[in-house]
C-alpha positions as CSV (number, residue, x, y, z in Angstrom):
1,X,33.0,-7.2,-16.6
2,X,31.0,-9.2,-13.5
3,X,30.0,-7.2,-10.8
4,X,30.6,-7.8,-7.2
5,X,26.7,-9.2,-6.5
6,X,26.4,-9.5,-2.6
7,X,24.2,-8.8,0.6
8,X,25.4,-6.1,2.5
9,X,24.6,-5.0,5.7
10,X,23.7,-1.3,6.5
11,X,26.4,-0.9,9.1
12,X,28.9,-0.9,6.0
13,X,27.7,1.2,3.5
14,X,28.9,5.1,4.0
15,X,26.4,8.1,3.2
16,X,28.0,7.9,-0.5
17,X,26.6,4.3,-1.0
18,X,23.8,4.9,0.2
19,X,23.0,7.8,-2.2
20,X,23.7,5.9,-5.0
21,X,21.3,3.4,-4.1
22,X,18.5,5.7,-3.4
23,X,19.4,7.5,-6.6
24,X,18.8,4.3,-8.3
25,X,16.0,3.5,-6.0
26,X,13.7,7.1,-7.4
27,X,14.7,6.5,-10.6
28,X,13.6,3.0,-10.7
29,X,10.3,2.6,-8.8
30,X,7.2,4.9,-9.6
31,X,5.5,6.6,-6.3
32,X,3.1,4.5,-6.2
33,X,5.7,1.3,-6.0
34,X,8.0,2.9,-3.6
35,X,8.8,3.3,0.3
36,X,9.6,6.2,1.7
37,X,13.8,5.3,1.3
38,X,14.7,5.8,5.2
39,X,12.0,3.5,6.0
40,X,14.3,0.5,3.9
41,X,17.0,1.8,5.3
42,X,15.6,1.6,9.1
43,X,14.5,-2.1,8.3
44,X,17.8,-3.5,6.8
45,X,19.2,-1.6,9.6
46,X,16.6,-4.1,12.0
47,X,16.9,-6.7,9.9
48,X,14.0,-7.3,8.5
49,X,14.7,-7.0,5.2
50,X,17.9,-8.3,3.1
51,X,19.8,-5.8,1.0
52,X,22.1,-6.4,-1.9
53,X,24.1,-4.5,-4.4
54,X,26.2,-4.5,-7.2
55,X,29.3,-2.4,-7.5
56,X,31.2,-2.0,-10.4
57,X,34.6,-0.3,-9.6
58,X,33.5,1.3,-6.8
59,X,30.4,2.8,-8.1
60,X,27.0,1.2,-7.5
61,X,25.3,-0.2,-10.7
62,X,22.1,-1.6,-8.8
63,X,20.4,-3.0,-5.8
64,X,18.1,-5.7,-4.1
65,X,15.7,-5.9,-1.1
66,X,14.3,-9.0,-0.3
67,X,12.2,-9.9,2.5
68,X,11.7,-13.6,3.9
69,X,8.1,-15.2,3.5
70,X,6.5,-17.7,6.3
71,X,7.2,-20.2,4.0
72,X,10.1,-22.7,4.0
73,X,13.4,-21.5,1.9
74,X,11.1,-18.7,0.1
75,X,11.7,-15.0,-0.3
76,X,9.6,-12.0,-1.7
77,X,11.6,-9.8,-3.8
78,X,10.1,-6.2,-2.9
79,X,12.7,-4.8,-5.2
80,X,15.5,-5.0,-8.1
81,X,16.7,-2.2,-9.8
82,X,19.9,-1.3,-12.4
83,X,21.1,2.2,-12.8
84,X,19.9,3.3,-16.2
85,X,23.2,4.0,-18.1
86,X,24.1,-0.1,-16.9
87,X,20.7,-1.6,-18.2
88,X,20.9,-4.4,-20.9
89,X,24.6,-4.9,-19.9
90,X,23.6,-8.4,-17.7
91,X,24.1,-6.2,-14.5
92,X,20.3,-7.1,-13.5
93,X,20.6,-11.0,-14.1
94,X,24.2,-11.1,-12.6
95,X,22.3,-9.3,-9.5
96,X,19.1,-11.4,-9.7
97,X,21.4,-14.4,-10.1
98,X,23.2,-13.8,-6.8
99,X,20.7,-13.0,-4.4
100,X,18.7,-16.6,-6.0
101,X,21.6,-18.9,-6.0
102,X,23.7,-18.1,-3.0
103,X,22.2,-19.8,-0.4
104,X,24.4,-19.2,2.1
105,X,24.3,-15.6,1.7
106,X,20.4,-15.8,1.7
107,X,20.0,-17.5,4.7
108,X,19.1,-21.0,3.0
109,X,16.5,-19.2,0.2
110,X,15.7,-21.3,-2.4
111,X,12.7,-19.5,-4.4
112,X,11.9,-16.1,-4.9
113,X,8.2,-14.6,-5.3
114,X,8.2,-11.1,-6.9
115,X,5.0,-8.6,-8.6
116,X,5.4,-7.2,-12.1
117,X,2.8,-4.6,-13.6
118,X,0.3,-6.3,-15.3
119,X,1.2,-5.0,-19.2
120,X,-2.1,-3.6,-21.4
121,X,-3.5,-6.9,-23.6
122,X,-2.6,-5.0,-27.3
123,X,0.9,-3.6,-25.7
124,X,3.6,-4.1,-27.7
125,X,6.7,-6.0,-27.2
126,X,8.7,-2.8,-26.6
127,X,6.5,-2.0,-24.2
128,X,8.2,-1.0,-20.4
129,X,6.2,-4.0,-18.5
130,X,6.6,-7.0,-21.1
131,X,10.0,-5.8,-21.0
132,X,10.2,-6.1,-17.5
133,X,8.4,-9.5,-17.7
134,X,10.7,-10.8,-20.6
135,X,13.5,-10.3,-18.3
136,X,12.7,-12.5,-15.6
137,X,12.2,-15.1,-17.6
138,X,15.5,-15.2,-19.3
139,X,16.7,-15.4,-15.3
140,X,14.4,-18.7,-15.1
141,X,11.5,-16.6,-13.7
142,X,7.7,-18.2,-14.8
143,X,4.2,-16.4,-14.3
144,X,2.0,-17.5,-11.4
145,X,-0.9,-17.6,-14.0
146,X,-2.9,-18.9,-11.7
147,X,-3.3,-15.7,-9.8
148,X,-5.7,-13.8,-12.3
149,X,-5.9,-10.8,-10.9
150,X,-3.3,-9.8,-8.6
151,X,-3.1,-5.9,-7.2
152,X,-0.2,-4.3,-5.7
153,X,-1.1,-1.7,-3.5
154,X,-0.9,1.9,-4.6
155,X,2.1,3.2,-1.5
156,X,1.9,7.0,-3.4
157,X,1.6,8.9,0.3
158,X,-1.1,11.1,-1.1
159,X,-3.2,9.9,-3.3
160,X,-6.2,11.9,-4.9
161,X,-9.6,11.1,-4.7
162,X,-9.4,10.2,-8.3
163,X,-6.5,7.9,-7.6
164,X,-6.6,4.3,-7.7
165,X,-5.6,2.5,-4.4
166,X,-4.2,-0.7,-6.2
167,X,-1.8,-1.0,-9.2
168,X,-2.5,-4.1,-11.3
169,X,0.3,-6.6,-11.6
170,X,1.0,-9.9,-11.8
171,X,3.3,-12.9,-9.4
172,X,6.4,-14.6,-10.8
173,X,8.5,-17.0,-9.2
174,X,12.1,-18.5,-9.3
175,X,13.6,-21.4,-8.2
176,X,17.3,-22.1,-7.4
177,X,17.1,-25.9,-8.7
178,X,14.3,-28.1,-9.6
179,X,10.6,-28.2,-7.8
180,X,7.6,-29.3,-8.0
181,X,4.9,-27.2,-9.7
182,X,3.0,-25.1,-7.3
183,X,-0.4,-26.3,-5.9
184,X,-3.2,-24.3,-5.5
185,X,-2.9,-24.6,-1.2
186,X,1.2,-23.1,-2.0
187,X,-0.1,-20.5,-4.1
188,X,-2.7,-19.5,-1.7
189,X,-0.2,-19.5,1.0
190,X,2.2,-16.9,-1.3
191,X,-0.1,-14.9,-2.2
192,X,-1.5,-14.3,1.7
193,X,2.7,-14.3,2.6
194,X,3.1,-11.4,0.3
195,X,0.3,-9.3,1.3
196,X,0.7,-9.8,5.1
197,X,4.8,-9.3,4.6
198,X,5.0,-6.6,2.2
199,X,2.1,-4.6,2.7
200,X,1.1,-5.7,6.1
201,X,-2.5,-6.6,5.1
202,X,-3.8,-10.2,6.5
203,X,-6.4,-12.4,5.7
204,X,-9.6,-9.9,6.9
205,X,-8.7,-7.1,4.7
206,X,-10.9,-7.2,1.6
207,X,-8.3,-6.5,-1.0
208,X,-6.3,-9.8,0.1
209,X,-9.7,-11.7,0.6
210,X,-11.0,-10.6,-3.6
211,X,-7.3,-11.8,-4.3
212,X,-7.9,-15.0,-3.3
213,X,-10.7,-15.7,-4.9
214,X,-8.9,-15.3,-8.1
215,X,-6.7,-18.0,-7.6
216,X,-8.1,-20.9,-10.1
217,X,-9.7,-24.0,-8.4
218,X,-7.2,-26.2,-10.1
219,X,-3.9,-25.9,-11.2
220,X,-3.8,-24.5,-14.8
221,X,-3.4,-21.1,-16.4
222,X,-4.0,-20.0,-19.7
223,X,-2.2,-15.9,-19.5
224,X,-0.5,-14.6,-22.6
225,X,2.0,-11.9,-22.0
């Protein structure tokens, strides 16, 4: 059975919707990957991020929050996430799907940038993050290799002093048709996008600067995941 995959605006969910999704929403996303719920709620509310769901006979089976990048027709995916009992049923790609492909529900988005956890070198293929990773690429999704060592920072509101303040990951991207390869100036450009979008870090902040520098001079990648 296809789910009803579509952007919805706050004003039209009711308290029950909303619960489901934020059930989903803790369930999903460690600490360290997740805002507090009220705050996405308050910006989709503003508009400055895009929320879609997927409702299967009335009950909500996952969710999406995008949020649009300074760059033409591209979006960063902050979040996608399938209630448990629906994962490996295609509720996930029908979602991913929808919020990639309907232009005119995406406000002309053509691409989508998203993070993954970076997956330990000897993990195996069961493993949570390849998992993850494996995923997305059945959806079309490819590596942005030639970021080597992207870091998502840790959002856990209390960290301890032990405590790292980044979570390694890695950048995939998605395209709704064909496109030229990224250059080293466009991956540049997404990588600042995301930082100064979804974490509201710009270009002085040394975490975004050491990111940058791990962007290869040229155009080739050689990551095995």
């Amino acid at each position: 059975m296809r789910c009803d995959c579509r952007r919805v605006e706050v004003a039209e969910l009711d308290a029950d919707t909303l619960a489901q999704i934020e059930r989903i929403y803790i369930a999903s996303f460690p600490p360290t990957e997740r805002e507090p719920f009220d705050a996405l709620v308050h910006d989709a509310r503003r508009g400055r991020i895009a929320l879609y769901r997927a409702v299967e006979e009335g009950v909500v089976q996952g969710f999406g929050v995008t949020l649009a990048l300074p760059i033409q027709g591209t979006a960063y995916l902050a979040y996608l996430a399938v209630d448990s009992s629906r994962r490996g049923a295609g509720v996930g790609g029908q979602l991913f799907r929808s919020i990639l492909e309907s232009p005119a529900t995406c406000h002309g988005i053509t691409a989508l940038v998203w993070e993954v956890e970076r997956p330990e070198a000897d993990a195996p293929p069961e493993d949570p993050k390849r998992r993850r990773i494996t995923f997305y690429r059945r959806q079309g999704g490819v590596l942005l290799e030639q970021v080597r060592d992207f870091q998502m920072p840790n959002l856990a509101p209390s960290l301890p002093a032990s405590a790292s303040g980044t979570v390694p990951a890695m950048l995939m991207w998605a395209t709704a048709g064909p496109r030229a390869a990224l250059t080293r100036a466009e991956t540049l450009a997404i990588v600042a996008a995301v930082y100064r979008v979804g974490y509201g870090r710009d270009l002085s902040d040394p975490l975004v600067r050491y990111v940058l520098s791990t962007v290869d001079a040229d155009d080739s990648g050689s990551w095995e995941v």
